[in-house]
NUTOR-61941 format. One record per residue: y, x, z of N, C-alpha, C in turn; residue in three letters; residue number from 1. Coordinates in steps of 0.02 Angstrom, whole numbers, plus 50000, padded with zeros to 5 digits. Layout:
NUTOR-61941
rec nc2: Y; nc1: X; nc3: Z; cac2: Y; cac1: X; cac3: Z; cc2: Y; cc1: X; cc3: Z; res: Ala; n: NUM
...
end
This chain:
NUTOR-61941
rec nc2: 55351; nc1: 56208; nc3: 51708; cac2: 55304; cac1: 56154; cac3: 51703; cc2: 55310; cc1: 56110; cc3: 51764; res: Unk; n: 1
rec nc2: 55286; nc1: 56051; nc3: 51770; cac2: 55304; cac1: 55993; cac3: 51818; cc2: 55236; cc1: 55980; cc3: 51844; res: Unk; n: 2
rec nc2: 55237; nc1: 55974; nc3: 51898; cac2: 55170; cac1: 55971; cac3: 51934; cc2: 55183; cc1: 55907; cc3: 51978; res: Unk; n: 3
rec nc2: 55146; nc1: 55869; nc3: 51981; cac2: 55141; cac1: 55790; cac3: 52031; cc2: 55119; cc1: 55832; cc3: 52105; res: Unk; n: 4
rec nc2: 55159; nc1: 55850; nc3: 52150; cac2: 55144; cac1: 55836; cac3: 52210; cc2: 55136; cc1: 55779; cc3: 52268; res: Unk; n: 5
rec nc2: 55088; nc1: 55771; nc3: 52298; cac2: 55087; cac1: 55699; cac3: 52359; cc2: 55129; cc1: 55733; cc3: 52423; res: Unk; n: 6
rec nc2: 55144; nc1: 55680; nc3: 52452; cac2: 55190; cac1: 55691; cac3: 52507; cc2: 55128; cc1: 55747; cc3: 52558; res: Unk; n: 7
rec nc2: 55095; nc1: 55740; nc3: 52560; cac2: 55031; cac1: 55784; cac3: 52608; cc2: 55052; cc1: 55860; cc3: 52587; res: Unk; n: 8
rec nc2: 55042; nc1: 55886; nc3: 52523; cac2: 55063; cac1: 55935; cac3: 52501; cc2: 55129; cc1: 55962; cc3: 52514; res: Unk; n: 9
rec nc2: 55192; nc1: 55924; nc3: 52508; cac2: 55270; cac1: 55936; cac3: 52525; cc2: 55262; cc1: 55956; cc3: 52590; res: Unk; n: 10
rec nc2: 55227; nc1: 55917; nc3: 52662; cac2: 55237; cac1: 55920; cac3: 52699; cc2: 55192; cc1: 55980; cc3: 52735; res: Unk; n: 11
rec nc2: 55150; nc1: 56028; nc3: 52716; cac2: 55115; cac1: 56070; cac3: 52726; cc2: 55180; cc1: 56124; cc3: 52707; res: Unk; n: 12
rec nc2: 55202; nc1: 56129; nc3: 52675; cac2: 55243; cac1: 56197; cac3: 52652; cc2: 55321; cc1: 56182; cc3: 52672; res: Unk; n: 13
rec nc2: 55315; nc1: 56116; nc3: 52710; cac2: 55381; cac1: 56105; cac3: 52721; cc2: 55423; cc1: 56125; cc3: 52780; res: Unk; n: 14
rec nc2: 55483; nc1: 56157; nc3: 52817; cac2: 55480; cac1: 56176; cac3: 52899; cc2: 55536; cc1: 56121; cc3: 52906; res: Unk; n: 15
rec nc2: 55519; nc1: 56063; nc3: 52948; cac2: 55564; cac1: 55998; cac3: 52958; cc2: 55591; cc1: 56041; cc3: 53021; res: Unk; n: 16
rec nc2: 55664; nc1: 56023; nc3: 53042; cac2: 55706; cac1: 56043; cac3: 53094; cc2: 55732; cc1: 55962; cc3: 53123; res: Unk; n: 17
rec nc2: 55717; nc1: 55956; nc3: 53181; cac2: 55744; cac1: 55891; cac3: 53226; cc2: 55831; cc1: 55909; cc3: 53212; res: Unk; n: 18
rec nc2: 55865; nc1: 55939; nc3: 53182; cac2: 55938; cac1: 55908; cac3: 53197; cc2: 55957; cc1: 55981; cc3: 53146; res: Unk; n: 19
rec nc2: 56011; nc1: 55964; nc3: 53117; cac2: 56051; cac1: 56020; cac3: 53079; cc2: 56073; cc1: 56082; cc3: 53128; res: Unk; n: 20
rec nc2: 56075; nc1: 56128; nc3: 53091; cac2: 56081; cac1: 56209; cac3: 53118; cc2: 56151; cc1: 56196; cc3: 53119; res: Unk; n: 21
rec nc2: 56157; nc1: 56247; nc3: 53181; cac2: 56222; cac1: 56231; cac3: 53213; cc2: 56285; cc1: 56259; cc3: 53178; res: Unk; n: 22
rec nc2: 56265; nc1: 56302; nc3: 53146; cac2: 56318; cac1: 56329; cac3: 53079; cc2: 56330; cc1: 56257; cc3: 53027; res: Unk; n: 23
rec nc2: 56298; nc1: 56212; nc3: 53037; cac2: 56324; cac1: 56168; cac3: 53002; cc2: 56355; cc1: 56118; cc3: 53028; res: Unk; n: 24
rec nc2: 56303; nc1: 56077; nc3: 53079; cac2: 56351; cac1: 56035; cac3: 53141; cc2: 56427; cc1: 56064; cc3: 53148; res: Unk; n: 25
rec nc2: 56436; nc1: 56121; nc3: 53158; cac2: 56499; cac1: 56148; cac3: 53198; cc2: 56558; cc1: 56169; cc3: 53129; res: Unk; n: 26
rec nc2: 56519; nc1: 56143; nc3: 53060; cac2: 56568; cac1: 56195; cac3: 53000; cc2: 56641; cc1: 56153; cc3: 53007; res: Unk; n: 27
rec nc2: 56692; nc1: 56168; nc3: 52988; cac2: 56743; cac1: 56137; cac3: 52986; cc2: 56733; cc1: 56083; cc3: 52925; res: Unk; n: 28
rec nc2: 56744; nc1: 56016; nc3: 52921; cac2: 56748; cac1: 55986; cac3: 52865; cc2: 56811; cc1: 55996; cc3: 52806; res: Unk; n: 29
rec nc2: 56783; nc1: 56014; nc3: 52746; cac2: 56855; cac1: 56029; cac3: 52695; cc2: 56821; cc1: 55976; cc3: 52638; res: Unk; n: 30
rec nc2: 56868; nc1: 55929; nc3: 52614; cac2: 56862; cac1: 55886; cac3: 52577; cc2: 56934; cc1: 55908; cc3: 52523; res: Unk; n: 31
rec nc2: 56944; nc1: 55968; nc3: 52530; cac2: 57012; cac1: 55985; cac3: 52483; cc2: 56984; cc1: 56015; cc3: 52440; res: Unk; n: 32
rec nc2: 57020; nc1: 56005; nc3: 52365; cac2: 56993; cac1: 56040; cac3: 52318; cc2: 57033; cc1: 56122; cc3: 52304; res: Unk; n: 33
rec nc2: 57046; nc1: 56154; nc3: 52356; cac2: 57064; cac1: 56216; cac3: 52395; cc2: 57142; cc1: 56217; cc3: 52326; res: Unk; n: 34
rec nc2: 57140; nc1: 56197; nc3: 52267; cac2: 57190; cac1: 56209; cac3: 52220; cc2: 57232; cc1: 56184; cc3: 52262; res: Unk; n: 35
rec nc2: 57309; nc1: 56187; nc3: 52238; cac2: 57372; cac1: 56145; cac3: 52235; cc2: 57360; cc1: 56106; cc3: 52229; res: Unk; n: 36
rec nc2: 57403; nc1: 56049; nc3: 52263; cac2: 57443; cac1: 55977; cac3: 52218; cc2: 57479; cc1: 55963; cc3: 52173; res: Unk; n: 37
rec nc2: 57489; nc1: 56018; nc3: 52181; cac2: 57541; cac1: 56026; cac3: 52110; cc2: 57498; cc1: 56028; cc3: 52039; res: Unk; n: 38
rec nc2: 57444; nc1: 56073; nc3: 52040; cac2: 57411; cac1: 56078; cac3: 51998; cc2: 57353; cc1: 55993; cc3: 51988; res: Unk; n: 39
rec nc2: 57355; nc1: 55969; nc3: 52027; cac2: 57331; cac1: 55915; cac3: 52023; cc2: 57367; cc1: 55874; cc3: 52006; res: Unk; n: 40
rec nc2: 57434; nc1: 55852; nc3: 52012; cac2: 57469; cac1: 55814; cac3: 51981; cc2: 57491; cc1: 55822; cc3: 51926; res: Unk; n: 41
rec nc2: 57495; nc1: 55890; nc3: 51893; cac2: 57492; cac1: 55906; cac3: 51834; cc2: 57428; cc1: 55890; cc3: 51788; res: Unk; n: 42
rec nc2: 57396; nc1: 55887; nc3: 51798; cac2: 57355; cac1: 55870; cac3: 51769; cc2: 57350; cc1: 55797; cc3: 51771; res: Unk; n: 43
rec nc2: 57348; nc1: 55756; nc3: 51814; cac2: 57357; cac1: 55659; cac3: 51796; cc2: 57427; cc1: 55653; cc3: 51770; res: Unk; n: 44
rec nc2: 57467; nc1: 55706; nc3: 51763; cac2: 57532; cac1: 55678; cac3: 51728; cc2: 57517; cc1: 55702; cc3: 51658; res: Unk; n: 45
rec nc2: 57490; nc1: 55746; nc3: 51635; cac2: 57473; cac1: 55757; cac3: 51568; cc2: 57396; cc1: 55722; cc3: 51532; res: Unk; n: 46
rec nc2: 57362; nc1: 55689; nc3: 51562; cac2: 57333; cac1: 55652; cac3: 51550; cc2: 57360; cc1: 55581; cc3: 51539; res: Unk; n: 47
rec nc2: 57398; nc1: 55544; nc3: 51571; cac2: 57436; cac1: 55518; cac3: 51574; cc2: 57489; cc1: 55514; cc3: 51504; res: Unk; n: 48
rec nc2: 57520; nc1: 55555; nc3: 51514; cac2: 57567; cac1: 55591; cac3: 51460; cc2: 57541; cc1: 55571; cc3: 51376; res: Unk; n: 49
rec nc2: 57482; nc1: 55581; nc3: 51395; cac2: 57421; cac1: 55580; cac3: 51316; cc2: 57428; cc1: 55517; cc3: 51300; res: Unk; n: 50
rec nc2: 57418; nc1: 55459; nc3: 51363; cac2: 57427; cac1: 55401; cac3: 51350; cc2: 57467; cc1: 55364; cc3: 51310; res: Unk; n: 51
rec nc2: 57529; nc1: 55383; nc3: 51344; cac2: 57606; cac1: 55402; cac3: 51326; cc2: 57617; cc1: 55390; cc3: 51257; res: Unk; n: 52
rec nc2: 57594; nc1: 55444; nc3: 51232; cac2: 57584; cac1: 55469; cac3: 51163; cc2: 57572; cc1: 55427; cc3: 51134; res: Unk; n: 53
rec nc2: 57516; nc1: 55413; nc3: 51137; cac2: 57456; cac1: 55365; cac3: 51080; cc2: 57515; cc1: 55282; cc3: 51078; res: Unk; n: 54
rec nc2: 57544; nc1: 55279; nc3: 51156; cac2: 57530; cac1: 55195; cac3: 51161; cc2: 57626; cc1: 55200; cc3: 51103; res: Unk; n: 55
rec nc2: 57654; nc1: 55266; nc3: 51111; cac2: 57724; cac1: 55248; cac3: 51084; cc2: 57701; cc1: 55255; cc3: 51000; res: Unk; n: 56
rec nc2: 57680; nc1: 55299; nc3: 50978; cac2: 57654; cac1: 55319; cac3: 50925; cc2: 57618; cc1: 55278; cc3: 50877; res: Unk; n: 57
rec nc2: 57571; nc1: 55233; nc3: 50912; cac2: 57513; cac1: 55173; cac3: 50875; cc2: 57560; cc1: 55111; cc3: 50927; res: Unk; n: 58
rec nc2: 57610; nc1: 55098; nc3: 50932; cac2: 57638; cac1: 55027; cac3: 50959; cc2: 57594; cc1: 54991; cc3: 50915; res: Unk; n: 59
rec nc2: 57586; nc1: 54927; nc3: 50961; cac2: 57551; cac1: 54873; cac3: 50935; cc2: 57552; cc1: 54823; cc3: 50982; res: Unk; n: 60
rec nc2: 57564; nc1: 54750; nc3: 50946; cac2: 57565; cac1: 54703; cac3: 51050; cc2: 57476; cc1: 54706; cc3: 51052; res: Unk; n: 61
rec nc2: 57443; nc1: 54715; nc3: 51002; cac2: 57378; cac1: 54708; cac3: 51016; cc2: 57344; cc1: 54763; cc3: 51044; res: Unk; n: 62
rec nc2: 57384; nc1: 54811; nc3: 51041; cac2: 57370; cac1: 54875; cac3: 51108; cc2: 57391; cc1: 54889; cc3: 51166; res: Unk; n: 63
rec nc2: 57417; nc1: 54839; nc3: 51176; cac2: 57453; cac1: 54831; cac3: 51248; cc2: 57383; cc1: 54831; cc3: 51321; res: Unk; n: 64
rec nc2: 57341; nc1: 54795; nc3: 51308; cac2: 57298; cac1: 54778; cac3: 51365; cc2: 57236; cc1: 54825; cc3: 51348; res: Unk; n: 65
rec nc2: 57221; nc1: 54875; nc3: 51302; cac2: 57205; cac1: 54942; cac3: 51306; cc2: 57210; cc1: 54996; cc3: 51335; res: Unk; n: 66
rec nc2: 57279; nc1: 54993; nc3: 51308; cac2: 57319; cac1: 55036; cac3: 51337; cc2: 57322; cc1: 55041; cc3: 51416; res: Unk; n: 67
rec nc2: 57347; nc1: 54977; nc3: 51442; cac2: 57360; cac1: 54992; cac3: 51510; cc2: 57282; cc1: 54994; cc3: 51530; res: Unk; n: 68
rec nc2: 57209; nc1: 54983; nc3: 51506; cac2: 57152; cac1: 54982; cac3: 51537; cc2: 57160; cc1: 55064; cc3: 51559; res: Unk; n: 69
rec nc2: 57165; nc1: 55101; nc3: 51484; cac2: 57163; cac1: 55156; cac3: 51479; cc2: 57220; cc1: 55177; cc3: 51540; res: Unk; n: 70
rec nc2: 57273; nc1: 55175; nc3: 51559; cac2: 57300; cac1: 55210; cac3: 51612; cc2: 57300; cc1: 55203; cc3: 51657; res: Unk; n: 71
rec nc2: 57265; nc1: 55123; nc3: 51696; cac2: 57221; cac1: 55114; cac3: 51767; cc2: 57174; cc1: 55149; cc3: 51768; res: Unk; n: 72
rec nc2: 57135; nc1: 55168; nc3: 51715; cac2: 57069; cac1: 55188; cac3: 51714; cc2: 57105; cc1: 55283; cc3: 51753; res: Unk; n: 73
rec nc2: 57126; nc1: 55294; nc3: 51722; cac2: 57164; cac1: 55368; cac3: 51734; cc2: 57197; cc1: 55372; cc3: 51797; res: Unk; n: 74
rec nc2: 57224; nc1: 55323; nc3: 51794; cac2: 57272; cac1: 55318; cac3: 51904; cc2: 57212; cc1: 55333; cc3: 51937; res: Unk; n: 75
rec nc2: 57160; nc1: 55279; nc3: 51935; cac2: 57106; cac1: 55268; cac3: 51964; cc2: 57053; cc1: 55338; cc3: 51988; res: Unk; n: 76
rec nc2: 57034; nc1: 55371; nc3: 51929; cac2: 57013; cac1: 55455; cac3: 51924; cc2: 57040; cc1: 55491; cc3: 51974; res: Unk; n: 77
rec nc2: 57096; nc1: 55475; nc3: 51994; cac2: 57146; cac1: 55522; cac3: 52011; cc2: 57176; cc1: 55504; cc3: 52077; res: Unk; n: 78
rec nc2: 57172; nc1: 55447; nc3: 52104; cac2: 57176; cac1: 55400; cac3: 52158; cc2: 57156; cc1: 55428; cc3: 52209; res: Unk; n: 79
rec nc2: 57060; nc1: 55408; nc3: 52180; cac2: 56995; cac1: 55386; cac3: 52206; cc2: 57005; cc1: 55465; cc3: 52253; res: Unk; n: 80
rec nc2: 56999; nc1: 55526; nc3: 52225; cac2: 56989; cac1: 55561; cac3: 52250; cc2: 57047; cc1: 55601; cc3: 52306; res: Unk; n: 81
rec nc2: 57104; nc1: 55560; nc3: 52275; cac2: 57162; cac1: 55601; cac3: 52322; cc2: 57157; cc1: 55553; cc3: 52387; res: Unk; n: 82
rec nc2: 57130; nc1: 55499; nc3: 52379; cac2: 57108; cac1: 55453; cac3: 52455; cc2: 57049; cc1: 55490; cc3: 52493; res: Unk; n: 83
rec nc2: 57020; nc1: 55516; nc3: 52452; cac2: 56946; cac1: 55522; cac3: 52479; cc2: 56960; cc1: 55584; cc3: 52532; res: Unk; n: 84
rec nc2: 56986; nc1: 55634; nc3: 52493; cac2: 57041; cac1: 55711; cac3: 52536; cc2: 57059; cc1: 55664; cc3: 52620; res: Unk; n: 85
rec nc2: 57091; nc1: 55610; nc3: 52632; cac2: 57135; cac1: 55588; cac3: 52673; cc2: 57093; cc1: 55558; cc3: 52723; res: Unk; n: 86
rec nc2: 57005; nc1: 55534; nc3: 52714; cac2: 56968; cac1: 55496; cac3: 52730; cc2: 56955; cc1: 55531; cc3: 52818; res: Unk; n: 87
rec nc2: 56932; nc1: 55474; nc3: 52843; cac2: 56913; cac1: 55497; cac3: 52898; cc2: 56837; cc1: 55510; cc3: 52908; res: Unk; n: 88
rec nc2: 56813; nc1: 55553; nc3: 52934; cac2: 56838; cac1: 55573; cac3: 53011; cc2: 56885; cc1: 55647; cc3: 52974; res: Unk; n: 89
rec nc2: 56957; nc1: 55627; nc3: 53019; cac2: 56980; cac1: 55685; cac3: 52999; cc2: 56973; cc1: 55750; cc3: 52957; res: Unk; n: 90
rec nc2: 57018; nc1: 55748; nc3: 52898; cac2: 56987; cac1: 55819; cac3: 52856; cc2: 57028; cc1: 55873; cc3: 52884; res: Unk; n: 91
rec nc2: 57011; nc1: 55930; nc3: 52907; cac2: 57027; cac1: 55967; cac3: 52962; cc2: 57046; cc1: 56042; cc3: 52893; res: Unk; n: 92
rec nc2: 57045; nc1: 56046; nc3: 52849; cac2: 57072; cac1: 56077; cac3: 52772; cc2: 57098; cc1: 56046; cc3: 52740; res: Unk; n: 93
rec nc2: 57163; nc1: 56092; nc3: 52744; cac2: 57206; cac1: 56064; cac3: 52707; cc2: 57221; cc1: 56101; cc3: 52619; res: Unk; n: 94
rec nc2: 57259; nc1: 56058; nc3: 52579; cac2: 57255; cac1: 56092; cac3: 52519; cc2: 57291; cc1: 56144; cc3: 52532; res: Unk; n: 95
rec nc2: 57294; nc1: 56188; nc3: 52485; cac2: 57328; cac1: 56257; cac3: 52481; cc2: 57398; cc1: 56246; cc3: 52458; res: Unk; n: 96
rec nc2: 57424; nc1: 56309; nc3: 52488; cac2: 57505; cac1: 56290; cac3: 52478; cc2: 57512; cc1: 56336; cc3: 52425; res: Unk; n: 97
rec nc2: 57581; nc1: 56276; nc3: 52366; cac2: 57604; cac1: 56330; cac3: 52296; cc2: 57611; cc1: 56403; cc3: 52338; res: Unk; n: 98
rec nc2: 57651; nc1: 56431; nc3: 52378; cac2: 57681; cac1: 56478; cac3: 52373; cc2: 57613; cc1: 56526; cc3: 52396; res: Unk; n: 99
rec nc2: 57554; nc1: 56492; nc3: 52434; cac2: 57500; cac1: 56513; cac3: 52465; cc2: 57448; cc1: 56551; cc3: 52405; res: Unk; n: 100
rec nc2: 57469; nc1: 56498; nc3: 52377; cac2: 57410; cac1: 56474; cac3: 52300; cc2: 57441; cc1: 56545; cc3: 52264; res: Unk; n: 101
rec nc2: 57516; nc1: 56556; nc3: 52245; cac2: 57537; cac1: 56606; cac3: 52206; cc2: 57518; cc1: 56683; cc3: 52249; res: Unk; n: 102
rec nc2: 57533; nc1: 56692; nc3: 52314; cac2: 57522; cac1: 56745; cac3: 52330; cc2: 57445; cc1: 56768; cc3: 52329; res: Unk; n: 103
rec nc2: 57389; nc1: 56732; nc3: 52327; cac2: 57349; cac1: 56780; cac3: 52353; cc2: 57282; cc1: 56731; cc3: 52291; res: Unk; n: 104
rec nc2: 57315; nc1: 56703; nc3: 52257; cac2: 57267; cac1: 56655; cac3: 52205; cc2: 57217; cc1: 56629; cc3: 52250; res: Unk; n: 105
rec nc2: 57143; nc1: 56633; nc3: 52208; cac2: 57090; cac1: 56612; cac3: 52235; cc2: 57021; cc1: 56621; cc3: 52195; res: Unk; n: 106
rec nc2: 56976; nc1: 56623; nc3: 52249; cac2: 56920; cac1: 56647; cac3: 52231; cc2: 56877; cc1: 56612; cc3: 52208; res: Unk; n: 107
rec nc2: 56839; nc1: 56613; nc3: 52163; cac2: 56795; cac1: 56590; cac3: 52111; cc2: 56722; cc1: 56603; cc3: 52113; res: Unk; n: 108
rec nc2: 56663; nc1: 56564; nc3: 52092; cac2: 56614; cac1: 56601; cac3: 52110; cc2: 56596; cc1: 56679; cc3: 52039; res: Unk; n: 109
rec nc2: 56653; nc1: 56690; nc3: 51997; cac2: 56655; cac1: 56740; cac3: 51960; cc2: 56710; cc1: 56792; cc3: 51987; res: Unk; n: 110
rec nc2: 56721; nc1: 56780; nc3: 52051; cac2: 56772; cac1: 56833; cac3: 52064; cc2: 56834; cc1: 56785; cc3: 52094; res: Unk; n: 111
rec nc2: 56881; nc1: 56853; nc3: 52096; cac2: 56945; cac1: 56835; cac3: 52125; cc2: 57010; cc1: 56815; cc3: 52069; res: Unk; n: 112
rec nc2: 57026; nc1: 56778; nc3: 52079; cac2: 57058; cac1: 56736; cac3: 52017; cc2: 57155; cc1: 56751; cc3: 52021; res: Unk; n: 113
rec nc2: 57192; nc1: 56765; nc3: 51996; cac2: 57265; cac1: 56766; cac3: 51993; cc2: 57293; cc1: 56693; cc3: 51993; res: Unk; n: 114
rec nc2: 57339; nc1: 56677; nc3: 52046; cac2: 57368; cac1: 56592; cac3: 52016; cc2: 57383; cc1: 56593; cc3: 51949; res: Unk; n: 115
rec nc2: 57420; nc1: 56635; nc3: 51905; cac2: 57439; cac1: 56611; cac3: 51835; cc2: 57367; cc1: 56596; cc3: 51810; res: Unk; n: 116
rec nc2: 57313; nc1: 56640; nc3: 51802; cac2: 57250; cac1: 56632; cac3: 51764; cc2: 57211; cc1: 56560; cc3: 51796; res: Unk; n: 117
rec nc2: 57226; nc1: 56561; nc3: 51854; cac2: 57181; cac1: 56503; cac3: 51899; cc2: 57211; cc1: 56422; cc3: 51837; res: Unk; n: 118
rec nc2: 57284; nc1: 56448; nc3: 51857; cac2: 57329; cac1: 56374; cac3: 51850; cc2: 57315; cc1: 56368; cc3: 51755; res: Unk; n: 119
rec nc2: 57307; nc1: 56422; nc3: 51723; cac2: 57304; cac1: 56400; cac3: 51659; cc2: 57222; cc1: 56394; cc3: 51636; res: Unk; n: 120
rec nc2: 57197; nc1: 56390; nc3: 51694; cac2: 57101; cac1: 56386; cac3: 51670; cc2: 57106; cc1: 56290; cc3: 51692; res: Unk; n: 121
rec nc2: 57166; nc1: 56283; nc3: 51750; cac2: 57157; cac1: 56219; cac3: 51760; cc2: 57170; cc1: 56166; cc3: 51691; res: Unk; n: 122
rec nc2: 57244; nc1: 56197; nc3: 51681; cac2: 57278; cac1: 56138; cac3: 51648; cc2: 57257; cc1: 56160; cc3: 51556; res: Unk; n: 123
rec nc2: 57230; nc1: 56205; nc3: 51550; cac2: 57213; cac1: 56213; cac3: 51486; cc2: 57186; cc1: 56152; cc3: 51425; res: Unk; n: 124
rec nc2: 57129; nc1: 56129; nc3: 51463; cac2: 57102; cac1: 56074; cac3: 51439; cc2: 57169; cc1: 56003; cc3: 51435; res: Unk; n: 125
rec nc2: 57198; nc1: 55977; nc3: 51487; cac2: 57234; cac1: 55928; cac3: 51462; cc2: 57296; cc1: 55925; cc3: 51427; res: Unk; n: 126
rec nc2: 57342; nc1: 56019; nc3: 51433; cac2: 57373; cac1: 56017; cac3: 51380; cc2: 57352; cc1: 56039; cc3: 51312; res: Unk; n: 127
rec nc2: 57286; nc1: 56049; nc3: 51296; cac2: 57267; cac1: 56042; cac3: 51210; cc2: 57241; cc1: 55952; cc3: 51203; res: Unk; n: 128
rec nc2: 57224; nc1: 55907; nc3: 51255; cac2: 57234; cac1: 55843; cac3: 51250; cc2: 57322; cc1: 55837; cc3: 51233; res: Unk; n: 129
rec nc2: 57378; nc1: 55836; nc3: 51263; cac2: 57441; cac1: 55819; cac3: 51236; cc2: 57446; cc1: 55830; cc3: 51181; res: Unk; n: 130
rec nc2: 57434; nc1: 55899; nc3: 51159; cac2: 57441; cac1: 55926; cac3: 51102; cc2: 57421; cc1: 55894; cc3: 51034; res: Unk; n: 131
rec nc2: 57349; nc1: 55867; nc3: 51056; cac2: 57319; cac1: 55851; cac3: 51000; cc2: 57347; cc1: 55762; cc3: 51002; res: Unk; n: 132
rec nc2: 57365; nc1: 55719; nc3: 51042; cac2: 57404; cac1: 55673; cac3: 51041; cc2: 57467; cc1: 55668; cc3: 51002; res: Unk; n: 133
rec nc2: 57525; nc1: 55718; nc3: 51025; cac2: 57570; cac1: 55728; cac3: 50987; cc2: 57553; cc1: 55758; cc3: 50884; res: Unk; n: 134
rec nc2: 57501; nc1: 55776; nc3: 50894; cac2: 57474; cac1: 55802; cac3: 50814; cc2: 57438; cc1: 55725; cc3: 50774; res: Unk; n: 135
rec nc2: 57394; nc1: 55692; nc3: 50803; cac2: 57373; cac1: 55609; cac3: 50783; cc2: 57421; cc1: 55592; cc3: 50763; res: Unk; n: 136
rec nc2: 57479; nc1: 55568; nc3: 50811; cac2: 57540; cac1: 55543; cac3: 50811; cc2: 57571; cc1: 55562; cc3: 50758; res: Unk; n: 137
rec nc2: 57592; nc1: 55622; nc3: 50752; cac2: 57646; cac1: 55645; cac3: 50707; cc2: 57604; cc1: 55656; cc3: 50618; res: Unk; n: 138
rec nc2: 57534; nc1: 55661; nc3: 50613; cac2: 57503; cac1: 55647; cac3: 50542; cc2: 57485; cc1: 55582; cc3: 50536; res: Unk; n: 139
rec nc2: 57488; nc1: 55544; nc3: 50589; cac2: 57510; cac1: 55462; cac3: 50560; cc2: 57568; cc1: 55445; cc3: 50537; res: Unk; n: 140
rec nc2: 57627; nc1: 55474; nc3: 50567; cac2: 57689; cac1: 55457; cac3: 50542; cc2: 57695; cc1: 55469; cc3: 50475; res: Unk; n: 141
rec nc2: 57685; nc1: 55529; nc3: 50472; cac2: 57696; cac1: 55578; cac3: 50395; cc2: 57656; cc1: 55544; cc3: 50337; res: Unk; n: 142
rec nc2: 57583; nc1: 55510; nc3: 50362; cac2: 57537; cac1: 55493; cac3: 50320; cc2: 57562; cc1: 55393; cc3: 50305; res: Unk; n: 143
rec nc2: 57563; nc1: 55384; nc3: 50356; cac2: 57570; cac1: 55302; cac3: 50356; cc2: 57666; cc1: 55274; cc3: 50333; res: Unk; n: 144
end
């Protein structure tokens, strides 16, 4: 249930601290998404890829400026955040290395994860996107 509290109330039960706890001031900053790059580029290349698909498959000159919306729109997704990793003030974590990533996987908040299981929980989702691209595609052909 939702109850209207006034700021008088918040601030009775509230314990304000003049400056962040020093376990936080002092944490190392990680702006990495602890996966591979590899696994990240796999994934904007098969998203990508989908594009691919559709734009060879449904040619059209009147899908031309769609199309490319649709694959700026996707660089962009994928850009935004591999700049953001690089941003300053210095990101002091770095991504994980393939061979790092394979030996010792990574941990999950369900546990400890294997790279093969990690890497196919990643890319799962955008290769049944290819998939289902190449399947549009190919029951248009057959049908049209």
């Amino acid at each position: 249930m939702v109850q209207m509290l006034t700021r008088e109330q918040i601030a009775e039960q509230a314990i304000i601290h003049a400056a962040a706890p020093a376990y936080i001031r002092n944490a190392p900053l990680d702006r990495s998404f602890e996966l591979p790059t590899v696994l990240y580029a796999a994934t904007a290349g098969l998203f990508l890829a989908f594009i691919g698909i559709m734009a060879t498959g449904f040619a059209h000159p009147e899908m031309i400026i769609p199309t490319a919306i649709f694959a700026l729109f996707i660089a962009a997704f994928f850009a935004v955040p591999a700049v953001w990793v690089r941003m300053q003030p210095e990101n002091t974590v770095k991504a994980m290395s393939w061979a790092r990533f394979k030996a010792q996987g990574i941990q999950t908040a369900y546990g400890h994860v294997e790279a093969g299981a990690a890497s196919a929980q990643v890319l799962v989702l955008p290769v049944l996107i290819v998939m289902w691209g190449v399947a549009a595609v190919t029951i248009a052909a057959i049908v049209g």
